[in-house]
Phi, psi and omega in degrees: 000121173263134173267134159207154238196124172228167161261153164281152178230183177307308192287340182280013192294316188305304170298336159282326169306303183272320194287310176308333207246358151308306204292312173342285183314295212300355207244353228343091194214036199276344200275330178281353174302115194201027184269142155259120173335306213276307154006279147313323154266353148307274202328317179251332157240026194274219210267309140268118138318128197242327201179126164280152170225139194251153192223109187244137189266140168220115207036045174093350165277169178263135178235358194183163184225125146228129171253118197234167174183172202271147143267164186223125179235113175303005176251319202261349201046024136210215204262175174277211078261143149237136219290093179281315172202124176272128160209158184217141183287134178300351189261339180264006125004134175071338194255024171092348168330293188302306158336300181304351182238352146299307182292328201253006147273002174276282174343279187307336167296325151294312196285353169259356172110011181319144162261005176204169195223125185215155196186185169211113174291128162307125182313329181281340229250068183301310180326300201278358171304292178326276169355302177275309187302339164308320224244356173096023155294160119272147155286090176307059207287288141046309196262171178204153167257146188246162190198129168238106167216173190089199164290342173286306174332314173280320170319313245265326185262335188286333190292133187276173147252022197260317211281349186251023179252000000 
């Protein structure tokens, strides 16, 4: 069995699209998939890049996925990477993939001067907890996540700084 860690390209938008809306189920989040395609590929190959993505192979089909992007981390004076979605297909489970795109996002992380490689697990999700904590992650119970979308978003942007005083 050959492993391989490739970059995405523009043609990889369709195959990038169905592995999000994989992880999505798998993740039973299929109901928050709310991306347009062509959209997404602004995002991710247009003029700014918002995130890259890397695409992993096993003898040559594509099993897997990680979509990342740079973070700043203000303790350390430099950036991050951070993991936004690890996925891998259930029939390639085990055969080192996920690892393998862990390992080749460590790499790029050293090789941009990163001081960390960082991500979030869903609390239910043991498996990929055990997984990680294999590969040397910690859990940052300490931290808790916050997320403003939607309509509070808006609101949230719309406040002047004339209206808060």
């Amino acid at each position: 069995m050959t492993l391989s860690i490739r970059s995405a390209t523009p043609a990889d938008l369709p195959l990038i699209a169905q592995l999000i809306r994989d992880l999505a189920v798998y993740e039973k989040l299929a109901h928050e998939v709310r991306f347009d395609d062509a959209v997404l590929g602004e995002k991710l190959f247009g003029a700014r890049p918002y995130a890259e993505v890397v695409i992993g192979e096993l003898d040559g089909a594509v099993q897997g996925f990680a979509l990342f992007f740079h973070n700043f981390s203000t303790f350390e004076g430099k950036p991050g990477i951070y993991l936004e979605d690890l996925f891998v297909r259930p029939a390639a489970r085990g055969s080192g993939l996920g690892k393998a795109l862990l390992s080749h996002l460590a790499a790029l992380a050293l090789e941009r001067d990163c001081a960390r490689l960082e991500w979030s697990v869903l609390d239910w999700n043991e498996p990929a907890i055990g997984f990680y904590r294999k590969l040397g992650a910690r859990l940052l119970d300490e931290w808790t996540g916050m997320r403003v979308d939607g309509a509070a978003l808006a609101r949230l942007g719309a406040v002047t700084i004339d209206s808060i005083a």
